[in-house]
PDB file with SEQRES, HELIX, SHEET and CRYST1 records, atoms N, CA, C and O in Angstrom:
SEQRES   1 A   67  UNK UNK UNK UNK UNK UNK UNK UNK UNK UNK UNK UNK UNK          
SEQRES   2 A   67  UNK UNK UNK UNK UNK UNK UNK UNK UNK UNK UNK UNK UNK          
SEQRES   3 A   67  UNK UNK UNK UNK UNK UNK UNK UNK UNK UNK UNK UNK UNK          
SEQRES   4 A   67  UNK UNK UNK UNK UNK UNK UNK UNK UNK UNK UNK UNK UNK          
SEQRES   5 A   67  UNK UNK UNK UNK UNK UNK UNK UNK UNK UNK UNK UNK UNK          
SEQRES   6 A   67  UNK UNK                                                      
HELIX    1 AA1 UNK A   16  UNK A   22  1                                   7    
HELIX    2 AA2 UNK A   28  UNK A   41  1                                  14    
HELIX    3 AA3 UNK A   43  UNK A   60  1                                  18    
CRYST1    1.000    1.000    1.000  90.00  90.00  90.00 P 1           1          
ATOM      1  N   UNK A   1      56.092 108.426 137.928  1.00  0.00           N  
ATOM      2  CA  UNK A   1      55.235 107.630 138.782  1.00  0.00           C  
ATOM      3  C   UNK A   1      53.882 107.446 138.100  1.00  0.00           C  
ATOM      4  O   UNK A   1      53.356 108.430 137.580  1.00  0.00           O  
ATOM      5  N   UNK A   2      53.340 106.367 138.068  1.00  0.00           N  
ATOM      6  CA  UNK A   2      52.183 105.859 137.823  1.00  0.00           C  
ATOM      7  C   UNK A   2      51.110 106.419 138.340  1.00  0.00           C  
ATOM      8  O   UNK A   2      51.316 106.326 139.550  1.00  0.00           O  
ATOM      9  N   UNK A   3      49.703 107.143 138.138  1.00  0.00           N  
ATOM     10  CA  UNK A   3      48.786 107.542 139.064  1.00  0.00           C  
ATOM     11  C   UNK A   3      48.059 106.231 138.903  1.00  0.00           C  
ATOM     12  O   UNK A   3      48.035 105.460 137.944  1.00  0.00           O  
ATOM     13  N   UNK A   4      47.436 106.167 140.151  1.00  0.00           N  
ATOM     14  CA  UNK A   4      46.613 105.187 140.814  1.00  0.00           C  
ATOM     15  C   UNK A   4      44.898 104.825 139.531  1.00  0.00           C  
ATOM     16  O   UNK A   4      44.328 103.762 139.285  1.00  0.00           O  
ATOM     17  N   UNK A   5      44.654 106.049 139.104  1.00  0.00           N  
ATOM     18  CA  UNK A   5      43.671 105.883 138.439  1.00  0.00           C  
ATOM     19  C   UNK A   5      43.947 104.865 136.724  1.00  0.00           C  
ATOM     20  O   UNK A   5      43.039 104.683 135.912  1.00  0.00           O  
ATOM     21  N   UNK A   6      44.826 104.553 136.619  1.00  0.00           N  
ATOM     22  CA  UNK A   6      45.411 103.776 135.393  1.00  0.00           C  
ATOM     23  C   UNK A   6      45.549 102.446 135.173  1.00  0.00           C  
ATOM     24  O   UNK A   6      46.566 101.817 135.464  1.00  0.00           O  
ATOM     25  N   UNK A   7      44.182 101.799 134.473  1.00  0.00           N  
ATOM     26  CA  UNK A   7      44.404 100.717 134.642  1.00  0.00           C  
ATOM     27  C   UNK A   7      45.285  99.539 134.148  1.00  0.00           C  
ATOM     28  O   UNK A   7      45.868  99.427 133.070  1.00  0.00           O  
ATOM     29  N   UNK A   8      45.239  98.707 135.183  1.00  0.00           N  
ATOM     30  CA  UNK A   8      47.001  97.393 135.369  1.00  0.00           C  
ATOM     31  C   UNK A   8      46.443  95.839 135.020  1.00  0.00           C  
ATOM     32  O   UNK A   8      45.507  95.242 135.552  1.00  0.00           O  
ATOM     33  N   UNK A   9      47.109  95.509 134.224  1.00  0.00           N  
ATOM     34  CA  UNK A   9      46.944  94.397 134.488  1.00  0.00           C  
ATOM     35  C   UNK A   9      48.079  93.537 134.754  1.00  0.00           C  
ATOM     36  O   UNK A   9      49.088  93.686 134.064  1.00  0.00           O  
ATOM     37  N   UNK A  10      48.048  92.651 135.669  1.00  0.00           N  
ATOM     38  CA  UNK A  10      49.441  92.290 136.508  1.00  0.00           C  
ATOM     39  C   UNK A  10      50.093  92.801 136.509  1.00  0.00           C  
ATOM     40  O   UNK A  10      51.132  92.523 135.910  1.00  0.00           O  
ATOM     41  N   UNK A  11      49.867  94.207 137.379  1.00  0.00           N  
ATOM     42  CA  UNK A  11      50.916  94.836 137.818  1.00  0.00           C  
ATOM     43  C   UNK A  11      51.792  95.995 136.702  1.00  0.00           C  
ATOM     44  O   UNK A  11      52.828  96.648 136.818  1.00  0.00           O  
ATOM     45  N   UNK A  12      50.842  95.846 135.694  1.00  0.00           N  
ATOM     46  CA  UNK A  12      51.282  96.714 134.336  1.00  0.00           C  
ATOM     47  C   UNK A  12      50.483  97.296 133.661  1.00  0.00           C  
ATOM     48  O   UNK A  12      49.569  96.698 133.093  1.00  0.00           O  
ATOM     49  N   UNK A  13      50.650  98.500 133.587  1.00  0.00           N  
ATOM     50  CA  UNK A  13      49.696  99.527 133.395  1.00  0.00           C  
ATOM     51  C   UNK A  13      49.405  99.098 131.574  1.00  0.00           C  
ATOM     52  O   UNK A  13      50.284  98.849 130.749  1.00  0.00           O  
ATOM     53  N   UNK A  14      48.200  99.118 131.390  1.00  0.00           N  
ATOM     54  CA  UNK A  14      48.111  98.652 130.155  1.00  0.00           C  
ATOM     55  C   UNK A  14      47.736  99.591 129.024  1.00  0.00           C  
ATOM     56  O   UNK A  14      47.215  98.984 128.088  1.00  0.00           O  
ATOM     57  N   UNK A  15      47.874 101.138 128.811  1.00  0.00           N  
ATOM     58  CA  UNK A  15      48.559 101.410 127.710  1.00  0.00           C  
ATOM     59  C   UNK A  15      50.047 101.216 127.299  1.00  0.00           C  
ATOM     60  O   UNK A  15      50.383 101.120 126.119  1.00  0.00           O  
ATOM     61  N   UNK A  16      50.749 101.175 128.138  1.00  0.00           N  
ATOM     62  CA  UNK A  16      52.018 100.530 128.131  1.00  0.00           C  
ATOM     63  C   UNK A  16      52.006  99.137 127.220  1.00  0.00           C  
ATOM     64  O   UNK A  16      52.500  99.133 126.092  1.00  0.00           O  
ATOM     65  N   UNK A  17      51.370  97.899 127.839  1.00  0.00           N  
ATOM     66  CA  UNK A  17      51.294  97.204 127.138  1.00  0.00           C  
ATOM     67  C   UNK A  17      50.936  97.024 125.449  1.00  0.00           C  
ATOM     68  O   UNK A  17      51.456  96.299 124.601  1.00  0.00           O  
ATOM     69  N   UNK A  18      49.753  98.069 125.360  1.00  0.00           N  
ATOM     70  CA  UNK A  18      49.141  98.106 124.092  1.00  0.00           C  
ATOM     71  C   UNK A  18      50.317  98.535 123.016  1.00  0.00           C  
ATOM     72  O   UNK A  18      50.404  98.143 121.852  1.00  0.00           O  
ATOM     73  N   UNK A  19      51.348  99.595 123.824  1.00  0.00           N  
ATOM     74  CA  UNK A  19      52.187 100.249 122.980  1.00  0.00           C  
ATOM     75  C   UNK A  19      53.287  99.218 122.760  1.00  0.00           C  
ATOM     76  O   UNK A  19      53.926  99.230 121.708  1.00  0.00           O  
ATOM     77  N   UNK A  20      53.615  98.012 124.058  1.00  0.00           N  
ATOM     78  CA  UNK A  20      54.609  97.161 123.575  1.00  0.00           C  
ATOM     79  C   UNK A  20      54.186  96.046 122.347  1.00  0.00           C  
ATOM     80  O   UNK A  20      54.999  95.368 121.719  1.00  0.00           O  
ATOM     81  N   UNK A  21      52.728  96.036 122.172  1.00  0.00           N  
ATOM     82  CA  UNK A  21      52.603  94.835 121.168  1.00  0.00           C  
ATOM     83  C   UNK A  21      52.063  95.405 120.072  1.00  0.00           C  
ATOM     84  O   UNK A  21      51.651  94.641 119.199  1.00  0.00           O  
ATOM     85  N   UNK A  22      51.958  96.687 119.896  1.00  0.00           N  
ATOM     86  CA  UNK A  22      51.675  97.515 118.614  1.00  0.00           C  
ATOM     87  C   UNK A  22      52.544  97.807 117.523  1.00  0.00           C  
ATOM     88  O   UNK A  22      52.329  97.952 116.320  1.00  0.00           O  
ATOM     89  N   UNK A  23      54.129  97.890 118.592  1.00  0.00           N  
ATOM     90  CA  UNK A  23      55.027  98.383 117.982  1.00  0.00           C  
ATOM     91  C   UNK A  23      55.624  97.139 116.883  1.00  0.00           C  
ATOM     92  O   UNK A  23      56.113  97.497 115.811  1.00  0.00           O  
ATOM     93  N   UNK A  24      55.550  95.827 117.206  1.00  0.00           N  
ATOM     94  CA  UNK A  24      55.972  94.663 116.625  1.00  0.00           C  
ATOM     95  C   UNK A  24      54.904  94.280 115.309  1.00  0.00           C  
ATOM     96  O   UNK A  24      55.080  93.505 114.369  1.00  0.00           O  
ATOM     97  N   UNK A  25      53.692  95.185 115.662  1.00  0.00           N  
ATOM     98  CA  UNK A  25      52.465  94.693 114.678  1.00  0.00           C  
ATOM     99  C   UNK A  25      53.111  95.643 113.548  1.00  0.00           C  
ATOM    100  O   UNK A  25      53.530  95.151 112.501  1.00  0.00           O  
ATOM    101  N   UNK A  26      53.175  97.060 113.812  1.00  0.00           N  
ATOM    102  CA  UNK A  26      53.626  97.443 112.866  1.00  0.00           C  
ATOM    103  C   UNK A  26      54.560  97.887 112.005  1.00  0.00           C  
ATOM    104  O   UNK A  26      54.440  98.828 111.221  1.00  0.00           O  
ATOM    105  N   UNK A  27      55.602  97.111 112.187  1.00  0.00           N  
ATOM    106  CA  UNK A  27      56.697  96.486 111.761  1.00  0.00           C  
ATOM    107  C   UNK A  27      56.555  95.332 111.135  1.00  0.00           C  
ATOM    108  O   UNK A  27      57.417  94.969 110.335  1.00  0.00           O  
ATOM    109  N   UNK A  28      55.644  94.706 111.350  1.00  0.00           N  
ATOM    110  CA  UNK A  28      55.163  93.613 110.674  1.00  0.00           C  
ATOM    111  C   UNK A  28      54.175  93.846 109.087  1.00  0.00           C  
ATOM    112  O   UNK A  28      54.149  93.443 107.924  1.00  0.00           O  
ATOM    113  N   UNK A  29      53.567  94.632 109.875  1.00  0.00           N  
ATOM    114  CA  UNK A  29      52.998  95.532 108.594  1.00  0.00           C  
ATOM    115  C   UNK A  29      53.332  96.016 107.503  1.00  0.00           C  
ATOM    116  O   UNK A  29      52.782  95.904 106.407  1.00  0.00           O  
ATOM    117  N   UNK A  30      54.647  96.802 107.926  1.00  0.00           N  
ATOM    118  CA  UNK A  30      55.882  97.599 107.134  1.00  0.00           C  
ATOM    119  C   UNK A  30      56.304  96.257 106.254  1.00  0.00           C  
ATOM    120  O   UNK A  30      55.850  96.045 105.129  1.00  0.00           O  
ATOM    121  N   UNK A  31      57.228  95.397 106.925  1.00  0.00           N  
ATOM    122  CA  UNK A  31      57.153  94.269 106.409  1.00  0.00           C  
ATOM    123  C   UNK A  31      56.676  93.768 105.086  1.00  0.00           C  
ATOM    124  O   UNK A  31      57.260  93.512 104.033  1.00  0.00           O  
ATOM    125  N   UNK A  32      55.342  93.704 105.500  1.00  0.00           N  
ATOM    126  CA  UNK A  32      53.630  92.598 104.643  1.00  0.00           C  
ATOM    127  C   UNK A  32      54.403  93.690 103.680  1.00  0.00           C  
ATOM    128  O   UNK A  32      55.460  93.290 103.193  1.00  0.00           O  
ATOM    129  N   UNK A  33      53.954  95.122 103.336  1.00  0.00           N  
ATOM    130  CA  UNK A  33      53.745  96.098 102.338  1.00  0.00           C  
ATOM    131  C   UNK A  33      54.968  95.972 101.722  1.00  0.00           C  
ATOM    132  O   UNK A  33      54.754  96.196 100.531  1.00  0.00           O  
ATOM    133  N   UNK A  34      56.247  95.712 101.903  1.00  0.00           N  
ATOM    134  CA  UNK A  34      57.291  96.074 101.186  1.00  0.00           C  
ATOM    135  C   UNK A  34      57.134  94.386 100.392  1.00  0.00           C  
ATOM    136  O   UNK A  34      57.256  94.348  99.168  1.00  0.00           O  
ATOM    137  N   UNK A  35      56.972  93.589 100.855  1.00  0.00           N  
ATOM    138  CA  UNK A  35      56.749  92.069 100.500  1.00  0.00           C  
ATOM    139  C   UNK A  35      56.143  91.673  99.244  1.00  0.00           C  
ATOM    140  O   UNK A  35      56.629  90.925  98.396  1.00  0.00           O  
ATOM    141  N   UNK A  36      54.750  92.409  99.222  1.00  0.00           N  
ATOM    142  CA  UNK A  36      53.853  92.772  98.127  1.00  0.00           C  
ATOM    143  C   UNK A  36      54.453  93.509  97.175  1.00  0.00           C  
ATOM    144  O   UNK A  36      54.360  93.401  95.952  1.00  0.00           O  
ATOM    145  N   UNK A  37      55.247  94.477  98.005  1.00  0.00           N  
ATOM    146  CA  UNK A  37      55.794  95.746  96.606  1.00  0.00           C  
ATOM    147  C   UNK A  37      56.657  94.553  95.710  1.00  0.00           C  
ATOM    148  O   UNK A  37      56.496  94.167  94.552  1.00  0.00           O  
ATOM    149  N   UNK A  38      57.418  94.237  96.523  1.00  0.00           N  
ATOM    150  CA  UNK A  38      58.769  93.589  95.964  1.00  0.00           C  
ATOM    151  C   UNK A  38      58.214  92.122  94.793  1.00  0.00           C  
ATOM    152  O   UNK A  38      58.714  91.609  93.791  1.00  0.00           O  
ATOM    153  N   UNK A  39      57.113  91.911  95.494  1.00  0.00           N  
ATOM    154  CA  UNK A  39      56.473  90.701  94.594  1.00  0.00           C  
ATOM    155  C   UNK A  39      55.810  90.757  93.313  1.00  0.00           C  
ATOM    156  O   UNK A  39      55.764  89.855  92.476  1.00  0.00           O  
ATOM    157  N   UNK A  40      55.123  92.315  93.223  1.00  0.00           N  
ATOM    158  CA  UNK A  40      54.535  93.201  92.276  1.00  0.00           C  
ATOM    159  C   UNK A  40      55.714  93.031  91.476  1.00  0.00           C  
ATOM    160  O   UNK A  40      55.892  92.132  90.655  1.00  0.00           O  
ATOM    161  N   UNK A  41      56.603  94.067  91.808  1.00  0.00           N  
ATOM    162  CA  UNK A  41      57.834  93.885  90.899  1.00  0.00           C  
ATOM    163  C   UNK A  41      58.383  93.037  90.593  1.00  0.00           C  
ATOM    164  O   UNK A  41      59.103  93.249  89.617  1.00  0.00           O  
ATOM    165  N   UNK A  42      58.406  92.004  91.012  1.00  0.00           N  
ATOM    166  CA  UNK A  42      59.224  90.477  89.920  1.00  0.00           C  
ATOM    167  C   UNK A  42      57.882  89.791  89.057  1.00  0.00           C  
ATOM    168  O   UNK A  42      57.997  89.062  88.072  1.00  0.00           O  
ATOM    169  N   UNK A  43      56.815  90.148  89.581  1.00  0.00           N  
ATOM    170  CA  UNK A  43      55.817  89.571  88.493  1.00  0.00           C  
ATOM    171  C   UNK A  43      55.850  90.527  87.313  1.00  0.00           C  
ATOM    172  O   UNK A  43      55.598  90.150  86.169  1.00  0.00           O  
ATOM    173  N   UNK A  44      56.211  91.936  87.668  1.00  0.00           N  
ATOM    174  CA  UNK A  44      56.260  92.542  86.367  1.00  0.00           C  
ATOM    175  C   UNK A  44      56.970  92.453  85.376  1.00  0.00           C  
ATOM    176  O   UNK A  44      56.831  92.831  84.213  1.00  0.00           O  
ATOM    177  N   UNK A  45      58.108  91.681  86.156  1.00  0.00           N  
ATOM    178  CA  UNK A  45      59.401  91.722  85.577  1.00  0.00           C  
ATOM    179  C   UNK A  45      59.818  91.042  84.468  1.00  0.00           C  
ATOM    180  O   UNK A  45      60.541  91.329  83.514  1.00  0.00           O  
ATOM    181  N   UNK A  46      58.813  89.466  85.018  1.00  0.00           N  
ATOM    182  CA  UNK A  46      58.727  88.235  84.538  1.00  0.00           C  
ATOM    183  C   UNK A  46      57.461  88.467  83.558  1.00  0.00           C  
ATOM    184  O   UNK A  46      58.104  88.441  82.509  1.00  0.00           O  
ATOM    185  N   UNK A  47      56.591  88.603  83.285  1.00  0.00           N  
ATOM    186  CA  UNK A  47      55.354  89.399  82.518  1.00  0.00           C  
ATOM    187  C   UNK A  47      56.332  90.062  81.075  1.00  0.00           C  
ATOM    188  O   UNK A  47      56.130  89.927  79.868  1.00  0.00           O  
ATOM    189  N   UNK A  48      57.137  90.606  81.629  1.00  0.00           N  
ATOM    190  CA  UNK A  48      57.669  91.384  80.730  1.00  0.00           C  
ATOM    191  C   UNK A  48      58.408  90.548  79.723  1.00  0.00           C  
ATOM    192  O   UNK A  48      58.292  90.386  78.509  1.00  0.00           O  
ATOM    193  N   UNK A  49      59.225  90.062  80.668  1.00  0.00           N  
ATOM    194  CA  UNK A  49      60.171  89.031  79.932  1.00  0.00           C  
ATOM    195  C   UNK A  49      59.431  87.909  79.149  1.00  0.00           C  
ATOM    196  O   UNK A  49      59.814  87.703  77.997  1.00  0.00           O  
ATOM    197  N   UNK A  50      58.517  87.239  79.600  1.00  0.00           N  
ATOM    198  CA  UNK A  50      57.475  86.683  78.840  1.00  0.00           C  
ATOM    199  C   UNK A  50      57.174  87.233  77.601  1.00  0.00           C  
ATOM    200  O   UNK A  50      57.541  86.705  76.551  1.00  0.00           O  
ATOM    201  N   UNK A  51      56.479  88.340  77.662  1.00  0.00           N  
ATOM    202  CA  UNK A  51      55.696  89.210  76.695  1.00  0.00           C  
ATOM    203  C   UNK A  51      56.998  88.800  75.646  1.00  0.00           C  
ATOM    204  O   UNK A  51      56.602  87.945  74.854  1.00  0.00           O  
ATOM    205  N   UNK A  52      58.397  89.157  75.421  1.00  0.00           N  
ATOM    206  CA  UNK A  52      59.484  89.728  74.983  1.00  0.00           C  
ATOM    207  C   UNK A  52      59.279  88.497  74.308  1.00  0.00           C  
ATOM    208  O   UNK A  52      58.829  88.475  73.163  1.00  0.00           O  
ATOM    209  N   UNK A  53      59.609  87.364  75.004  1.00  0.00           N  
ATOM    210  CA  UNK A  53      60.132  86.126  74.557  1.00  0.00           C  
ATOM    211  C   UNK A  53      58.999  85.493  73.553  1.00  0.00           C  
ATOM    212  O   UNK A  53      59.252  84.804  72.564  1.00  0.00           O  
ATOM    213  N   UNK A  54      57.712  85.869  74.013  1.00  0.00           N  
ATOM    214  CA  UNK A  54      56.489  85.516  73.305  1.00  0.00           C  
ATOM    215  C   UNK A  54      56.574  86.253  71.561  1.00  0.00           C  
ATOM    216  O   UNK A  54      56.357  85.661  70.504  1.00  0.00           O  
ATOM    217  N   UNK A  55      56.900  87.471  71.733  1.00  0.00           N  
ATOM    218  CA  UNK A  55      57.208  88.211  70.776  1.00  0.00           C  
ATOM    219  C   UNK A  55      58.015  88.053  69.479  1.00  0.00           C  
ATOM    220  O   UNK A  55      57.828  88.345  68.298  1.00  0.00           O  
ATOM    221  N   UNK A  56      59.375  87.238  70.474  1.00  0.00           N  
ATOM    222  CA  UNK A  56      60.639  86.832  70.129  1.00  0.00           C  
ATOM    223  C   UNK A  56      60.386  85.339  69.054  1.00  0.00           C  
ATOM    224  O   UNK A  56      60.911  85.028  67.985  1.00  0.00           O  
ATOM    225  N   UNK A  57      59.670  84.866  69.643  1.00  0.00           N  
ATOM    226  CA  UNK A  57      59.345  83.169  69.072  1.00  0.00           C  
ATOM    227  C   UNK A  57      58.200  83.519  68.096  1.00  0.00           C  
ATOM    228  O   UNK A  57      57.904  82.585  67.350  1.00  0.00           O  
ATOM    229  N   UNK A  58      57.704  84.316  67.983  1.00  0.00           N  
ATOM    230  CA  UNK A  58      56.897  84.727  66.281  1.00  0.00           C  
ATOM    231  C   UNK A  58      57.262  85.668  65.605  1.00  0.00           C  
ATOM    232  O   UNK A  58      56.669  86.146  64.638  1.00  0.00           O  
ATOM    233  N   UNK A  59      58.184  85.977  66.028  1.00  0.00           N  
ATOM    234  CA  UNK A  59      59.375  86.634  65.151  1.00  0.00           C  
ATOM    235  C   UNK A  59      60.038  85.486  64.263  1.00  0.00           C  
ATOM    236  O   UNK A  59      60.011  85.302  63.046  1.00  0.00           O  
ATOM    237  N   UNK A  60      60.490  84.957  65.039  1.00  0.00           N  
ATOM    238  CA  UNK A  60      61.304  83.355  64.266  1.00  0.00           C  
ATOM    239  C   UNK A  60      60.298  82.321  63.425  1.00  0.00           C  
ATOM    240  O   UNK A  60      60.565  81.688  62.404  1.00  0.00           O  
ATOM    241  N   UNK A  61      59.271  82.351  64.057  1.00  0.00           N  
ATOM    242  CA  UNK A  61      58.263  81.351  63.587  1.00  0.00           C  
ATOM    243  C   UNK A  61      57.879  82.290  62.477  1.00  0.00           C  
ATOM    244  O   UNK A  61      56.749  81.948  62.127  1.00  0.00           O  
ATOM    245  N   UNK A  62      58.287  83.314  61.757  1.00  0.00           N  
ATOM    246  CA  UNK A  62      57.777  84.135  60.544  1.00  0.00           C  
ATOM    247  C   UNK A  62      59.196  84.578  60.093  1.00  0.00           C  
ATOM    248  O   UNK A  62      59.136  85.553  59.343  1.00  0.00           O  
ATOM    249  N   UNK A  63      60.282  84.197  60.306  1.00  0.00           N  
ATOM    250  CA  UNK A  63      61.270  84.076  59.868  1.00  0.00           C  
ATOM    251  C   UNK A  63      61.542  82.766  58.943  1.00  0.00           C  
ATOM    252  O   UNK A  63      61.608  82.720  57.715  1.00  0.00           O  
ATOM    253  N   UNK A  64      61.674  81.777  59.833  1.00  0.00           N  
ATOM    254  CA  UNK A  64      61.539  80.336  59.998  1.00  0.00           C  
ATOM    255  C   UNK A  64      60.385  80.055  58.674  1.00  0.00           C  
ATOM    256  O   UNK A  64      60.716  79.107  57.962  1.00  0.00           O  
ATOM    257  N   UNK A  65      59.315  80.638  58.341  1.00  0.00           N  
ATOM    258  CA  UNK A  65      58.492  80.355  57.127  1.00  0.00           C  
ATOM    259  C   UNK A  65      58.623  80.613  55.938  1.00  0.00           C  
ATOM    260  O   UNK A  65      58.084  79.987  55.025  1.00  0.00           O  
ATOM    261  N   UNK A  66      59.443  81.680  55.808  1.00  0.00           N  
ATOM    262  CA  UNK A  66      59.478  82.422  54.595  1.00  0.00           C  
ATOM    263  C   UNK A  66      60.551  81.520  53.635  1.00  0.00           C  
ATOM    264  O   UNK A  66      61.401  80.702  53.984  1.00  0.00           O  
ATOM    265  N   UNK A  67      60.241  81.908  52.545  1.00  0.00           N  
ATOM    266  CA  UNK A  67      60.943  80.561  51.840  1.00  0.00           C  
ATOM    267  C   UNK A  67      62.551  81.106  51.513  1.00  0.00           C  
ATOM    268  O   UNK A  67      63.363  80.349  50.982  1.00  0.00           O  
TER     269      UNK A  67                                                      
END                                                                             
């Protein structure tokens, strides 16, 4: 039972409420953070592969010269 001293708004006690729209925020949150992680990691990924390929093509371009 509800005590009387708890305040409602329409009829709904509003830590209740706070806890129903908190719970979706942070899940959303969880979300954002894994989003970023996961994005970190394919830029690294691709960075990398870059670097490689960058590497790769003056390798050849000093292959490619030598007589």
């Amino acid at each position: 039972m509800i005590a009387d001293s708890q305040r409602r708004i329409n009829d709904q006690v509003v830590s209740e409420l706070r806890q129903k729209v908190r719970e979706p925020l942070l899940a959303q949150g969880e979300e954002y953070e894994q989003a970023v992680a996961a994005k970190t990691t394919v830029d690294k990924y691709w960075e990398s592969k870059d670097k490689r390929y960058q590497e790769y093509k003056h390798r050849q371009l000093q292959v490619d010269d030598t007589p």
